[in-house]
N, C-alpha and C positions, 0 to 999 in steps of 0.2 A: 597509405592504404586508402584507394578511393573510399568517397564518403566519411571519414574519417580524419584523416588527418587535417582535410582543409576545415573541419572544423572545431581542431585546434590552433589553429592561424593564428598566431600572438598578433599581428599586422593587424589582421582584420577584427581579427575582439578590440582593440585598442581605439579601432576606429565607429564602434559599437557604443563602447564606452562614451567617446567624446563626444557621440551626436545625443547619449541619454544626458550626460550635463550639460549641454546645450540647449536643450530643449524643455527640461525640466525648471520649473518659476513654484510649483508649489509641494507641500506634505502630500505622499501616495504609501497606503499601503497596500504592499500585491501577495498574495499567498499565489507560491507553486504548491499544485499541491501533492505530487510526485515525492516520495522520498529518495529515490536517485536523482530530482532536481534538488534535492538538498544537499545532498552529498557535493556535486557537480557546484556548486553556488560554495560551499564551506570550503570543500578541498583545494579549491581555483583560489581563493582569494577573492572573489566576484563580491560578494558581501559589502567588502570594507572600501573597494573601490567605485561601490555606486555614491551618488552625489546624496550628503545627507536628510534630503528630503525624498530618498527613496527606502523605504523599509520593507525588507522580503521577510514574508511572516510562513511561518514553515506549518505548511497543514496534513491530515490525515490520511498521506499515501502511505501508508506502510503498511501492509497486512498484517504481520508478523502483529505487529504495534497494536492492532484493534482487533483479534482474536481476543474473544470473551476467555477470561480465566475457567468460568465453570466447562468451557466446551476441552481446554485441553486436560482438566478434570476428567470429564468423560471419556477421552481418549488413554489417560492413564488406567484408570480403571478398566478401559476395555481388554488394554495387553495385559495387566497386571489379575484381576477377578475373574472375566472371562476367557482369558485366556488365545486371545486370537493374535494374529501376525499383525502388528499395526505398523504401515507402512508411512511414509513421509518425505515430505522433503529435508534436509536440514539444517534449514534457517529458525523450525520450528521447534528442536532439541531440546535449545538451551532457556528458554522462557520459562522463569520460576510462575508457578499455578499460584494453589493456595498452599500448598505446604513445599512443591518439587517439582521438578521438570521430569521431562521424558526422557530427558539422558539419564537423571535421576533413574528413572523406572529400567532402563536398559540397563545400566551398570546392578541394579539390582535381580537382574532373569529375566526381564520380560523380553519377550522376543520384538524387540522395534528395528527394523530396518529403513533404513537412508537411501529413499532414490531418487532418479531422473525424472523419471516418466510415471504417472500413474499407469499407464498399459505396463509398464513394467510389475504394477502389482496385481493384473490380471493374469499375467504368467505364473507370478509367485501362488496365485491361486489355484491355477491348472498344476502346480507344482506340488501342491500340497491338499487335495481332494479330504484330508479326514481335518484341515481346520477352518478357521473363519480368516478370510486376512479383509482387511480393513485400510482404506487408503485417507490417509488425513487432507479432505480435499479444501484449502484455504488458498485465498487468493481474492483477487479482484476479477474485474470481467476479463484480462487477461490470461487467464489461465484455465479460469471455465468451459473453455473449447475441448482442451485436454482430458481435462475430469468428467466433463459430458460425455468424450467418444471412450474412453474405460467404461462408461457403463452401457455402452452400445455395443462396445465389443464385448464384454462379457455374455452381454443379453443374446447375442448371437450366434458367441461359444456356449450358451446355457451354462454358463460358469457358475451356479446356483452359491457357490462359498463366497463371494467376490460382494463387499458393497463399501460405500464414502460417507464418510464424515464430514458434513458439509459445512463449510464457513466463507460461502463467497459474500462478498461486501462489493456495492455500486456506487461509483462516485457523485455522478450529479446530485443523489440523495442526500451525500453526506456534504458537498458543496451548498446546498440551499440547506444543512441543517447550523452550517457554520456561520449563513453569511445570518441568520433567524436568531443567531445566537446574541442574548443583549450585550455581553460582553465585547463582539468582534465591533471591528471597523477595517470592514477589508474596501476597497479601491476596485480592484480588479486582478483574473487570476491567470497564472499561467497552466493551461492544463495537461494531463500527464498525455504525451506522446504514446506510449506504448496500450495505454488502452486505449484510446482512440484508434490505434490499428487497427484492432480488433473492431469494436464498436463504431464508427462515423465519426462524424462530430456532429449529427442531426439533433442531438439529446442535448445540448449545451445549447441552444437556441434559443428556447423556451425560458433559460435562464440570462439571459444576457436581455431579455426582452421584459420580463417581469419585472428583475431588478435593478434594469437602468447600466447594468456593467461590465464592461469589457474582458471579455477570455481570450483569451490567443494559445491556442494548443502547440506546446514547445518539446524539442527533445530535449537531449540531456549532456551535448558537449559545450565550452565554453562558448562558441561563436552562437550555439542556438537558444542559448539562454540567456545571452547580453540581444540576440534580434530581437526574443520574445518580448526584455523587459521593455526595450526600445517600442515595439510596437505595442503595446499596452499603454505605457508612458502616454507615448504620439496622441493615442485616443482618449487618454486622461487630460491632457491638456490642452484637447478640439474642443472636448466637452462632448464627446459623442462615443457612445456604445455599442462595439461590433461584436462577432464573433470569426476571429482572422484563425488562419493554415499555416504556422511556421513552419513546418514539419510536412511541409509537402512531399518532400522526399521519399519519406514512410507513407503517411495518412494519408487517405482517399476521404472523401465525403463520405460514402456510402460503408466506408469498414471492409470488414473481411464478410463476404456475404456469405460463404459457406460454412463459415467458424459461427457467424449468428443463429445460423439455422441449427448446428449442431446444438448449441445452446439452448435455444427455445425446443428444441423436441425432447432434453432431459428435464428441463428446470424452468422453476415457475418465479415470479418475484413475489415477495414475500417481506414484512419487517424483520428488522434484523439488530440485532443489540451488540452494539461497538462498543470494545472495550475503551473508558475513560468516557464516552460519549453519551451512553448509554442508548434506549433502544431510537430506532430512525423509521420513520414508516417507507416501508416498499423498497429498503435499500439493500437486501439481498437477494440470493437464489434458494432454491430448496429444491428436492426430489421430485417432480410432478406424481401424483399418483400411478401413474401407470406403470412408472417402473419403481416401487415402493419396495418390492423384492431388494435393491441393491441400497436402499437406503435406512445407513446404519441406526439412523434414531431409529426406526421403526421395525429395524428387526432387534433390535437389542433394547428391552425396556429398564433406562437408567435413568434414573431420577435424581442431577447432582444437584445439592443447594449452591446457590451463586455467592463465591466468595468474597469478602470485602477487601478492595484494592488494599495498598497500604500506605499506613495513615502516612509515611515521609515521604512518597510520592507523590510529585504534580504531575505524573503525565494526561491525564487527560486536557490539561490546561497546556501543553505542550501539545497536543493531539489538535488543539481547535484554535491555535495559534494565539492564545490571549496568553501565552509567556515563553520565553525563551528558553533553552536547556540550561544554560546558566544561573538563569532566575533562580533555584530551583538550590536549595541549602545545599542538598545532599550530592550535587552535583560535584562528582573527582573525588568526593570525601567518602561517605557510605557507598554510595551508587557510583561503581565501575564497571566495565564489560565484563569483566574477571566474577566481579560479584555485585550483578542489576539489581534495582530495587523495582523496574518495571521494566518492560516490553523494550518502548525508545531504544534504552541503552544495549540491547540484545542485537538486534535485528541489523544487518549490513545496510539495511533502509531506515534505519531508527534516526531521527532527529539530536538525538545525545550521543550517541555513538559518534553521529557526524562530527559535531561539536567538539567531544573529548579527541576523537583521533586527527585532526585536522586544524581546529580555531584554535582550542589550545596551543598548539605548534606555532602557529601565523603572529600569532600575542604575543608567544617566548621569541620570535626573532623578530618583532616592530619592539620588543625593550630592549633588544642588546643590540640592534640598530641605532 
């Protein structure tokens, strides 16, 4: 499959590989910060095959994974008290809150529906004139184009039942809140490819420039994440700090220009509180006032108190790459996908999912090898 399988090319990762040990003399740590670059780096085996003075420190892509507990609080209580159609994607389901998840709340009568599209929940709205439906809008700048044009189309339909539940989260914020962290010692990053689509790469500039460090926006199959680390390495070991295009393929400089506009004519940026992270300045979206009609904080006055993670979970220390899923006691033991103690292990983009359904695996056949 064009685009695709060549870069899966066992030949040419292999030859990826042996120019990063070649070229590598010192200690590098590189956060991707993509949770499908996590995935793609655990599931490949990529990990164990880089030369020991390369360590891929796994950072804060995952949306799922940095959804504040009290917001999907709010969102239980919306289908459960209020009683409205709360729509979703879901990946969002199965994330225990502070007492249950929303499958919880489904299997118990609330009307929660699973879909594609948020325009899908604007018809579900022209569908149903005597309720409220409710679209759970989370994601990265990725997906913000989407949940933007739902509330444009609504607005257009005067669909007055129809609003979002906002949880968009912005990477470069939460990039400069990781690298500010005293904990971290990151090297240089790989950045996510698919929001870059969307977005440029003009936004990573700024950071590459302030704090001396190399990004290379990468996608997400084996060949593009052995060029990335290679070309991050390259410029760790000139001793020089760029901002490179792996991913030329997809990413343009300038982004999706009409997906940005979409964006900036619903939503404003705003701080925003990651879960394990806690709050980031200017690192979300929100409703712009003008269209406040479709924005569910504001038409719905719910006041949830902010739960306390729990105490046998590290993920936010997993979330900011100062520890591995392993690290982590409860890891295989209490905390399984079957039954999370946090987010990570939920999410098809969680960092311990990664780990449990893949490293685990690679570990059991290097000992009976």
């Amino acid at each position: 499959m064009k685009f695709l399988t060549e870069y899966r090319d066992e030949e040419l990762a292999q030859k990826y590989l042996k120019k990063i040990h070649d070229i590598t003399t010192q200690e590098w740590n590189i956060m991707e910060v993509c949770g499908g670059q996590t995935h793609g780096l655990v599931k490949n085996g990529i990990i164990e095959m880089l030369p020991d003075q390369v360590t891929m420190i796994h950072g804060p892509g995952c949306h799922v994974c940095v959804t504040p507990i009290h917001l999907i609080d709010k969102a239980i209580y919306l289908a459960e008290e209020k009683g409205v159609i709360l729509c979703s994607f879901g990946d969002m389901l199965r994330v225990t809150c502070s007492e249950r998840s929303l499958l919880d709340a489904k299997a118990g009568g609330a009307d929660i529906r699973i879909l594609y599209s948020p325009l899908e929940a604007v018809s579900v709205a022209q569908a149903n004139p005597d309720k409220e439906v409710v679209f759970f809008a989370v994601g990265f700048e990725t997906t913000a184009p989407a949940n933007a044009l739902s509330v444009i189309h609504a607005h257009q339909l005067n669909v007055k039942n129809y609003s979002i539940l906002t949880s968009h989260v912005l990477v470069p914020p939460a990039m400069e809140a990781v690298i500010n962290d005293e904990e971290s010692n990151i090297s240089g990053f790989l950045a996510a490819g698919h929001v870059c689509t969307i977005m440029g790469i003009s936004e990573y500039g700024p950071i590459v420039d302030k704090y001396k460090i190399p990004i290379v926006v990468t996608g997400f199959e084996p060949v593009d994440l052995l060029h990335g680390i290679y070309m991050v390495v390259s410029q760790l070991e000139r001793g020089v700090h760029e901002l490179e295009n792996q991913y030329s393929r997809v990413v343009r400089s300038e982004g999706n220009v009409k997906a940005i506009e979409t964006i900036k004519e619903v939503f404003e940026v705003q701080d925003r509180v990651w879960r394990g992270m806690g709050s980031i300045s200017e690192s979300g979206y929100e409703v712009k006032s003008n269209y406040k009609e479709f924005d569910a904080n504001e038409k719905f006055d719910v006041d949830i108190i902010a739960a306390e993670e729990n105490a046998d979970c590290i993920a936010g220390q997993v979330l900011k790459g100062i520890k591995k899923p392993v690290d982590c006691p409860q890891f295989g033991k209490k905390c399984k996908p079957e039954f999370p103690l946090g987010a990570p292990m939920v999410s098809s983009e969680g960092a311990c999912a990664a780990y449990y359904h893949f490293h685990q695996a690679s570990q059991m056949i290097e000992s009976i090898a």
